[in-house]
C-alpha positions as a Python dict, from the first residue, in 0.01 Angstrom:
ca = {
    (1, 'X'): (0, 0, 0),
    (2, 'X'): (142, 324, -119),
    (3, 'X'): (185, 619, 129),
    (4, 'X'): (54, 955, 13),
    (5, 'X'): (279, 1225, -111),
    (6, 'X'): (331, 1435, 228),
    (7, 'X'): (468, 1806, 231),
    (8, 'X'): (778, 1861, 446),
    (9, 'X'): (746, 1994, 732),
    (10, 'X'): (864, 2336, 742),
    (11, 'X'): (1228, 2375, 956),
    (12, 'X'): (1133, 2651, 1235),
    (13, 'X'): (1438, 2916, 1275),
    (14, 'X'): (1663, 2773, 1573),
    (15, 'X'): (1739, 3042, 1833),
    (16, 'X'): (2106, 3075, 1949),
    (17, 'X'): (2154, 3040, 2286),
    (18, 'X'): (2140, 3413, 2447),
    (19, 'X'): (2458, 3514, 2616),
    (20, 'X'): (2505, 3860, 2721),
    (21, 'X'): (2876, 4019, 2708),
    (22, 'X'): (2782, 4368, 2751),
    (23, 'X'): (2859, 4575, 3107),
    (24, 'X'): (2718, 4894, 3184),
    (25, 'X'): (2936, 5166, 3167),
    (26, 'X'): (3099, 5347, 3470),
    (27, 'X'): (3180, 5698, 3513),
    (28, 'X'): (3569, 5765, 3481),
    (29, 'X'): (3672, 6117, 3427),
    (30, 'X'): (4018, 6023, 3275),
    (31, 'X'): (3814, 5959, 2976),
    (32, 'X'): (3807, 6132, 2671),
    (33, 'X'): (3498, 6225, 2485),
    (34, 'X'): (3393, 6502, 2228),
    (35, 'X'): (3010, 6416, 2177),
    (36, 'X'): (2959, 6625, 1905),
    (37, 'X'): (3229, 6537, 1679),
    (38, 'X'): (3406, 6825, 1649),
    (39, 'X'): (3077, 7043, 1598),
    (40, 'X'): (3036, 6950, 1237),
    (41, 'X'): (2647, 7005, 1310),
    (42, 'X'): (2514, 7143, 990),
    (43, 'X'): (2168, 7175, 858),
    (44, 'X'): (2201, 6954, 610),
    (45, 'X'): (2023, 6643, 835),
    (46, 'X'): (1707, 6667, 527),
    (47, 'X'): (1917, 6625, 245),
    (48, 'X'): (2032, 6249, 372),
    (49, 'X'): (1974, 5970, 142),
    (50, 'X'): (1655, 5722, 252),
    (51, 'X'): (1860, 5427, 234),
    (52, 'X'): (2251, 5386, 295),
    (53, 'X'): (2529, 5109, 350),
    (54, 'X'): (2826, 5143, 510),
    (55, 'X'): (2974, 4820, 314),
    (56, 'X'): (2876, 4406, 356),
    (57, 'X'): (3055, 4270, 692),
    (58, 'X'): (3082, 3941, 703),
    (59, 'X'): (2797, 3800, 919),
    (60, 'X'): (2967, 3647, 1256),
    (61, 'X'): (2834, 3416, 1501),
    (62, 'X'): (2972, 3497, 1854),
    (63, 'X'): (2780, 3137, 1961),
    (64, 'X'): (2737, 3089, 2363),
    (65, 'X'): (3044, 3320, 2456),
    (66, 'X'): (3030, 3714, 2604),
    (67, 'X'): (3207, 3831, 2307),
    (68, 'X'): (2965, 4063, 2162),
    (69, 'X'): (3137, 4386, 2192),
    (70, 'X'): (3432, 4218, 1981),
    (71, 'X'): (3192, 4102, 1681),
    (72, 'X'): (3007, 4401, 1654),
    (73, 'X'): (3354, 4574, 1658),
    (74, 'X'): (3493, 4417, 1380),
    (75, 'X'): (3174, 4439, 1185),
    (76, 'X'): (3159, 4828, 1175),
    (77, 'X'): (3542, 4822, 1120),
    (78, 'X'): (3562, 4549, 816),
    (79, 'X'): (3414, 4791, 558),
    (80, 'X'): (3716, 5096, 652),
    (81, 'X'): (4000, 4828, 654),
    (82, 'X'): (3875, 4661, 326),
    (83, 'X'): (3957, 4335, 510),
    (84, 'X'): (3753, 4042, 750),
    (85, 'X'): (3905, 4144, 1081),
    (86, 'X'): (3924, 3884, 1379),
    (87, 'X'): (3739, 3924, 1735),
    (88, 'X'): (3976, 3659, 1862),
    (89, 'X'): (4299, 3857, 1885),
    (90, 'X'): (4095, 4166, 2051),
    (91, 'X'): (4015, 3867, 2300),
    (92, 'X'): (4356, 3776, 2433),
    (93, 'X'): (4456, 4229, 2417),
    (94, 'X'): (4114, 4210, 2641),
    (95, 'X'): (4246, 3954, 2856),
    (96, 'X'): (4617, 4114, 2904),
    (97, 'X'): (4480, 4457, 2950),
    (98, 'X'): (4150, 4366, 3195),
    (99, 'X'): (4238, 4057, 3327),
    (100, 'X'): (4160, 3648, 3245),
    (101, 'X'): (3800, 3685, 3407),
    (102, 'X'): (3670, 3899, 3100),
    (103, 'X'): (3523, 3635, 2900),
    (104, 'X'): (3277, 3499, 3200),
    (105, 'X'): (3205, 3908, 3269),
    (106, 'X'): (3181, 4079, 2932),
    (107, 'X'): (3272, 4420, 2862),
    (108, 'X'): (3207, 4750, 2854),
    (109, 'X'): (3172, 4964, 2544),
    (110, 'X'): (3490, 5185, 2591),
    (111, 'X'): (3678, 4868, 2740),
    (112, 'X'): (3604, 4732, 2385),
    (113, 'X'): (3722, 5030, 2163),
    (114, 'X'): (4048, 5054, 2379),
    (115, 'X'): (4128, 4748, 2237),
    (116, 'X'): (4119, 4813, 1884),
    (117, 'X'): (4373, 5124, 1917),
    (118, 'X'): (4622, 4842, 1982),
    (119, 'X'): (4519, 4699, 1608),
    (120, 'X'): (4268, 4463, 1473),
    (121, 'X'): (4412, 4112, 1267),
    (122, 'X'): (4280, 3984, 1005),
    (123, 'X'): (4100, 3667, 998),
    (124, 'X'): (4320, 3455, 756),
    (125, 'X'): (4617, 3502, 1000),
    (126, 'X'): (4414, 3358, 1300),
    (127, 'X'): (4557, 3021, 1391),
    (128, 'X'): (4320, 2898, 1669),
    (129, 'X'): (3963, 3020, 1557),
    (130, 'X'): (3719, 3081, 1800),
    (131, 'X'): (3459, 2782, 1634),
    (132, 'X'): (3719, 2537, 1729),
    (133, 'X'): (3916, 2595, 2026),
    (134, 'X'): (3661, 2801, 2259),
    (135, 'X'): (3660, 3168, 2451),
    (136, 'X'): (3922, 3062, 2731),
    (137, 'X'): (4157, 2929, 2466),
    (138, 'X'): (4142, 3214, 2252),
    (139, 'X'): (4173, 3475, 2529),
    (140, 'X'): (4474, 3337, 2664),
    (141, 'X'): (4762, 3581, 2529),
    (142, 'X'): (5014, 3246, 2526),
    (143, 'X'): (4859, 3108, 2241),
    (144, 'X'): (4930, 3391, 1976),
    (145, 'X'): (5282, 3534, 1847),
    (146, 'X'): (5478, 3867, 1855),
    (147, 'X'): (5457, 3868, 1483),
    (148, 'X'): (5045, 3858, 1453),
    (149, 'X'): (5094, 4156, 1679),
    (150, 'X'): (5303, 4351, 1408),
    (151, 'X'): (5019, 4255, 1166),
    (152, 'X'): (4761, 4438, 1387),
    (153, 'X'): (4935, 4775, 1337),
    (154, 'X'): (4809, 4777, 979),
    (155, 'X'): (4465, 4802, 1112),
    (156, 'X'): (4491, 5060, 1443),
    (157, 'X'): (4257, 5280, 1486),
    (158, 'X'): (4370, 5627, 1617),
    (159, 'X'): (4053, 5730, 1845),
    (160, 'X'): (3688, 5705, 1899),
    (161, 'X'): (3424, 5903, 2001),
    (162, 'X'): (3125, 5884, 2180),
    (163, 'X'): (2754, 5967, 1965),
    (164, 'X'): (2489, 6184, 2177),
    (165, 'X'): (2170, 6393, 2024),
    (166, 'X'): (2334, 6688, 1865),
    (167, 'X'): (2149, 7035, 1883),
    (168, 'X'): (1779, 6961, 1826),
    (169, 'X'): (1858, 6620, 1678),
    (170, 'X'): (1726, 6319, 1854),
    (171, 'X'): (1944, 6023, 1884),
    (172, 'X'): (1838, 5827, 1587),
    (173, 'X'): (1901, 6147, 1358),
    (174, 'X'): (2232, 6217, 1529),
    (175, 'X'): (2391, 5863, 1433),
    (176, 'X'): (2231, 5896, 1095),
    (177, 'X'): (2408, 6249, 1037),
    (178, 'X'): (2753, 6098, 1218),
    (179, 'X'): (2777, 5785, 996),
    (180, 'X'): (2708, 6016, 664),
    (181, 'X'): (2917, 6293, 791),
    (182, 'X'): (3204, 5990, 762),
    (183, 'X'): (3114, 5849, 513),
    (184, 'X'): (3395, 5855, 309),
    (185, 'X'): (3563, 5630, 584),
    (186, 'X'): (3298, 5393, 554),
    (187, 'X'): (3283, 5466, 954),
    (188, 'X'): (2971, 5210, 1121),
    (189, 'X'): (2916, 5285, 1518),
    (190, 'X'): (2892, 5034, 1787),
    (191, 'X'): (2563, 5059, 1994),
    (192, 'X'): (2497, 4878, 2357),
    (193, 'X'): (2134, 4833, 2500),
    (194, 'X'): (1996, 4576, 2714),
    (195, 'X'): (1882, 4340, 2445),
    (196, 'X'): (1518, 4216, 2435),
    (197, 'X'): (1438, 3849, 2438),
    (198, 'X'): (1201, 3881, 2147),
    (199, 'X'): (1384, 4079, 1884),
    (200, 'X'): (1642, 3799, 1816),
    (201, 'X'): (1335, 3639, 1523),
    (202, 'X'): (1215, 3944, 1375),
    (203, 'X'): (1393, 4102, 1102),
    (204, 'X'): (1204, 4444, 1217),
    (205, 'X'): (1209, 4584, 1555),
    (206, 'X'): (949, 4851, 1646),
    (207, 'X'): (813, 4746, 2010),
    (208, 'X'): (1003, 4664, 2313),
    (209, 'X'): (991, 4322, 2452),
    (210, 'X'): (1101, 4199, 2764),
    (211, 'X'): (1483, 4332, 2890),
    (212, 'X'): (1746, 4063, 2922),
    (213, 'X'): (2105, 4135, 2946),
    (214, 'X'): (2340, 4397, 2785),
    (215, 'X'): (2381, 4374, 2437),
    (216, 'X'): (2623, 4536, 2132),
    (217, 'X'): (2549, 4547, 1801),
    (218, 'X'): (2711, 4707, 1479),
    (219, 'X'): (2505, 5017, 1304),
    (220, 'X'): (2590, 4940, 959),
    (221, 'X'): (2350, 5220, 779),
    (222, 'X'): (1960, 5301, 752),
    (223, 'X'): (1666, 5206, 534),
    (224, 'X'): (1408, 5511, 549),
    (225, 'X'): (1303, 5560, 942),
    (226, 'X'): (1497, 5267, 1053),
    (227, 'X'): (1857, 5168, 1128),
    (228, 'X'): (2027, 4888, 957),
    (229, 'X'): (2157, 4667, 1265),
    (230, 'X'): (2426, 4383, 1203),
    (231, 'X'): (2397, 4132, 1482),
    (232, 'X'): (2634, 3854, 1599),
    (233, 'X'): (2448, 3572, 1631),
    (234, 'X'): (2480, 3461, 1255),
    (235, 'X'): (2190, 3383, 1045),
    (236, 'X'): (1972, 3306, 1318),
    (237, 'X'): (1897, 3663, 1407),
    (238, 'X'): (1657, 3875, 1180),
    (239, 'X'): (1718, 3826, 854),
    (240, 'X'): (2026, 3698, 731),
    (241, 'X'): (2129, 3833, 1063),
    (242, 'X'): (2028, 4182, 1053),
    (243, 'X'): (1787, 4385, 1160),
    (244, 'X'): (1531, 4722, 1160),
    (245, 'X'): (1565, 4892, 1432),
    (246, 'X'): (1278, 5173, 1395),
    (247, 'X'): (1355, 5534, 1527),
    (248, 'X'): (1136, 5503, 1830),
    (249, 'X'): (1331, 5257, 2004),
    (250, 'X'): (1673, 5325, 1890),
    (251, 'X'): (1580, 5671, 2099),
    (252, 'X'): (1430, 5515, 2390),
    (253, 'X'): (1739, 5236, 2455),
    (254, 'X'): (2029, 5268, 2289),
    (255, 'X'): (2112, 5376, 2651),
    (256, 'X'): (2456, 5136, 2695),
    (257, 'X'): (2668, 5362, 2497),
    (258, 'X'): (2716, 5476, 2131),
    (259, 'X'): (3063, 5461, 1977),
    (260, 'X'): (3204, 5570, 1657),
    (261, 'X'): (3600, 5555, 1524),
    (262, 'X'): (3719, 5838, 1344),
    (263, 'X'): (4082, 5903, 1184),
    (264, 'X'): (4277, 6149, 1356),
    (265, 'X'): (4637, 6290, 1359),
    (266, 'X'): (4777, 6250, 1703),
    (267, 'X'): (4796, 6699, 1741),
    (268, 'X'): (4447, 6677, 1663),
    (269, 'X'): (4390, 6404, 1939),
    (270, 'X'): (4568, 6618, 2187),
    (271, 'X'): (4363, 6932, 2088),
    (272, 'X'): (4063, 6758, 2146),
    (273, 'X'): (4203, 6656, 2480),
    (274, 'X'): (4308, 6984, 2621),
    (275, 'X'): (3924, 7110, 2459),
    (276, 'X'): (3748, 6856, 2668),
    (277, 'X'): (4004, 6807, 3002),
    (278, 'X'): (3767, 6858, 3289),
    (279, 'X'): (3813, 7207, 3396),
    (280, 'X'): (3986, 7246, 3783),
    (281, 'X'): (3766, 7467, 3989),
    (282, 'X'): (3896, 7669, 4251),
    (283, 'X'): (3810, 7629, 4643),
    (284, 'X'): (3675, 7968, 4637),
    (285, 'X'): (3465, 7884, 4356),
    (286, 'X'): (3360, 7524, 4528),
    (287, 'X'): (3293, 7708, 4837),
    (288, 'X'): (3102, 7975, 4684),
    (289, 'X'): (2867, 7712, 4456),
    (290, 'X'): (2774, 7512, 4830),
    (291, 'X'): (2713, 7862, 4973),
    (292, 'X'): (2497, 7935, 4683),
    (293, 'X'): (2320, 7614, 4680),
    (294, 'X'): (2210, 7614, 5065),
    (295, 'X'): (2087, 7984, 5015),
    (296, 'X'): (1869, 7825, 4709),
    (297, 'X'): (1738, 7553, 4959),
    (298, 'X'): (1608, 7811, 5190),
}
């Protein structure tokens, strides 16, 4: 007796498993940050294209470790340095420069960029790839060579900047305007948020779910009123591993910091220093402002 002709079942999506390698940022006034770029605020916001690419990064998969931050780097960076870049060898600078718990801790966003001032290697000069050996392996600092850090110069980035609403620009316009503003470096920012549960199926993202851990991701362009989001969780997330993040959340929680690289001589990085150093106040003046502020409370 002959069976009847069945259709196959339909393969549902499988969901990676969700780790979350993301800390929230601390406040440490040795840091340097210009927020508005230089104040290259023009009003030229309107005359943006609806739809624009930084480039095609290859689509990573950070599978179960905390390595987000370094994926989402070396997405926004690929496109600038022509080349596939490796999150493993920011994983071992991580490890020398924050200790060998990292990788069960995760990072924080300026932790990350830190890193990639030291270099970024490319991918076909990785010996142990993450896929194979694991996150301890790779993030042990005896397992690479002195020469694959001479490669990394080719790729160091000389500073980066932090992305905040400039003038009467809300947050989503503000990374639009920095991403075209350089866009002749092909320049993609880094944004951290406490990632949502449910946006990891849908390729568009336009209501908030339920908050899980903190999350980076690489802003690789826009598509009319959304951002163009490159994930790391290969081609399990959204579609084909990106997704549309629409303006109304992108401004209510991209709230774990924005990041952009930008190309800059090291006079200009010491200008920009001495611009933004924390200015010393007097103990007259500090004396005066808690005399002020108790007449106020009055």
């Amino acid at each position: 007796m002959s069976t009847p002709n069945r259709k196959p079942k339909k393969l549902k999506k499988k969901l990676p498993i969700m780790k979350f390698g993301l800390k929230p940022k601390t406040e440490d006034k040795r840091d340097f940050k210009v927020t508005q770029l230089g104040g290259f605020l023009t009003p030229d916001i309107f005359d943006l294209p609806k739809k624009y690419l930084i480039g095609e990064p290859e689509l990573k998969n950070q599978l179960n470790t905390l390595f987000c931050t370094l994926f989402s780097m070396s997405s926004i960076l690929e496109p600038k340095e022509e080349a596939v870049l490796s999150p493993e060898f920011w994983a071992k600078e991580a490890t020398k420069a924050y200790g060998e718990n990292w990788p069960n801790e995760g990072l924080e966003q300026r932790q990350a960029c830190k890193l990639a001032l030291k270099g970024a290697l490319e991918a076909n000069k990785v010996v142990y790839p993450l896929a194979q050996y694991g996150a301890e392996f790779v993030a042990n600092p005896v397992n690479y060579k002195a020469e694959q850090d001479r490669y990394a110069l080719e790729h160091a980035q000389s500073a980066y900047f932090e992305i905040k609403p400039l003038g009467e620009l809300d947050l989503f316009d503000s990374i639009r305007y920095t991403l075209w503003k350089f866009r002749d470096e092909k320049r993609g920012a880094v944004a951290g948020m406490l990632w949502d549960m449910e946006w990891i199926r849908p390729e568009i993202i336009d209501t908030e779910g339920r908050a899980g851990g903190g999350h980076q991701v690489a802003i690789i362009g826009w598509q009319d009123d959304y951002l163009i989001i490159q994930n790391s969780y290969g081609t399990s997330a959204g579609k084909n591993g990106r997704h549309l993040f629409s303006r109304d959340i992108v401004n209510k929680r991209f709230n774990l910091g924005l990041s952009i690289f930008k190309d800059c001589s090291p006079e200009e990085i010491e200008r920009l220093k001495k611009e933004n150093a924390p200015k010393k106040v007097s103990w007259f003046r500090q004396w005066w402002n808690i005399l002020m502020r108790k007449k106020m409370l009055k």
